[in-house]
DRENPA-3360 file (N, C-alpha, C; in nm, 2 decimals, always signed):
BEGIN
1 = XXXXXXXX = -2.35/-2.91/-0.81/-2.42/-2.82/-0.90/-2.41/-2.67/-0.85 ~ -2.39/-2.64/-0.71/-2.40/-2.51/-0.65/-2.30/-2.45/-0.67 ~ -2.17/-2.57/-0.66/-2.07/-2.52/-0.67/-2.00/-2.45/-0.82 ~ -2.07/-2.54/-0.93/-2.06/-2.52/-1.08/-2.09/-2.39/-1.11 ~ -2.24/-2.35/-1.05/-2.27/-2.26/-1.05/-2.21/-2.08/-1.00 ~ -2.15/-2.11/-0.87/-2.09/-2.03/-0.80/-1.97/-2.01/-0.92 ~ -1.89/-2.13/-0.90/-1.72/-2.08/-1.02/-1.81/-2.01/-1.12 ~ -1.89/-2.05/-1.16/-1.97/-1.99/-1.30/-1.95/-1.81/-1.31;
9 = XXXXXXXX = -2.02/-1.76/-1.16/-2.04/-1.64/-1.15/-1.98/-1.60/-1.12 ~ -1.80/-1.64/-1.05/-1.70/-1.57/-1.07/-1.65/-1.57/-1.22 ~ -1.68/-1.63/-1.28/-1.59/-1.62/-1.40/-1.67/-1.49/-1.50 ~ -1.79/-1.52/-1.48/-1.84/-1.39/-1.53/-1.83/-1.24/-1.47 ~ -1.76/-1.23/-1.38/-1.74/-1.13/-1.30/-1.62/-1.10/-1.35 ~ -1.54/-1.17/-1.37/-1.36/-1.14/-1.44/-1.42/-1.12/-1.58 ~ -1.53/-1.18/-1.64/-1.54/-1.19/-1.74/-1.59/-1.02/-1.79 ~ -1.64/-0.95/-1.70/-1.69/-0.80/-1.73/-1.60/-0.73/-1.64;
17 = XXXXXXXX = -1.53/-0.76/-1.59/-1.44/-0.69/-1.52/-1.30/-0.65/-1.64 ~ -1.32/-0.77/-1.70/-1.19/-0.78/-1.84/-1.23/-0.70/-1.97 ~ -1.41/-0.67/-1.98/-1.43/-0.61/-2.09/-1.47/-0.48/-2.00 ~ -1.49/-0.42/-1.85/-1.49/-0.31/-1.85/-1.38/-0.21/-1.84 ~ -1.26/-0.30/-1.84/-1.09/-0.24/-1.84/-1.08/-0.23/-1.97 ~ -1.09/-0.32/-2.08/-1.05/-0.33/-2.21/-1.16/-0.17/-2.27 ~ -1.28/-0.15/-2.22/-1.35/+0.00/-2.26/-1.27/+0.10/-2.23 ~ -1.26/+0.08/-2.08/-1.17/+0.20/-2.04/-1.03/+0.27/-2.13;
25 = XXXXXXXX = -0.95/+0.13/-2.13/-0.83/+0.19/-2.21/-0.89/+0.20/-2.32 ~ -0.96/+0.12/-2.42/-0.98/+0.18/-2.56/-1.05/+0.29/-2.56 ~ -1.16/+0.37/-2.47/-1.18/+0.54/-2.44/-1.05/+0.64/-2.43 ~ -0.94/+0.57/-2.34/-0.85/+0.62/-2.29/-0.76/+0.69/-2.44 ~ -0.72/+0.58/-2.53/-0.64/+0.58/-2.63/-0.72/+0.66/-2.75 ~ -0.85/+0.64/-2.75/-0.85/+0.71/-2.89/-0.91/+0.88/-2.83 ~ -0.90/+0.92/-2.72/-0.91/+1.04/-2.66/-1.04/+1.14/-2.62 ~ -1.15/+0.97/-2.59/-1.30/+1.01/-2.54/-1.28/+0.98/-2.38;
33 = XXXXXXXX = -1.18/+1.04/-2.36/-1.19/+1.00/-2.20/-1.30/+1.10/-2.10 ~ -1.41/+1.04/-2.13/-1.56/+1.11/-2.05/-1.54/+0.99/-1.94 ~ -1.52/+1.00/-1.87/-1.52/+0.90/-1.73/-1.65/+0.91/-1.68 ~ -1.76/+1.04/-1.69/-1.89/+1.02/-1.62/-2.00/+0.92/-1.71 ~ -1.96/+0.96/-1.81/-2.04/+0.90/-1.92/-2.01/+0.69/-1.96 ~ -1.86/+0.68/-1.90/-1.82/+0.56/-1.89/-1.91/+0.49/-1.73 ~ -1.89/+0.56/-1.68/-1.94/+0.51/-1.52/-2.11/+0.45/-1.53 ~ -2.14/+0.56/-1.59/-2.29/+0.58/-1.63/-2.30/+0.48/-1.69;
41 = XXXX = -2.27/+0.44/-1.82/-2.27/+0.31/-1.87/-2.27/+0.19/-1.83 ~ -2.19/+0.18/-1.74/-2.18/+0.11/-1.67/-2.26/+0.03/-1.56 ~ -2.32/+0.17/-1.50/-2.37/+0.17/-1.35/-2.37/+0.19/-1.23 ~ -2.25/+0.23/-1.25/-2.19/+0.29/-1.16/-2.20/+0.40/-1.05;
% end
């Protein structure tokens, strides 16, 4: 169970790691590239 748990919370980690790249370039492309205001969001 610990272990289910653990894989669990890596995958969620890739799993916002994949939608905080996919922000980034879609900021990047349509030409709101505020990086403080991205970080911020974030938590950073």
């Amino acid at each position: 169970m610990l272990k289910y748990i653990y894989f669990n919370a890596q995958g969620l980690k890739n799993y916002f790691l994949y939608v905080k790249v996919f922000c980034f370039i879609q900021e990047s492309h349509s030409g709101l590239n505020d990086s403080n205001s991205w970080k911020t969001q974030w938590g950073e």
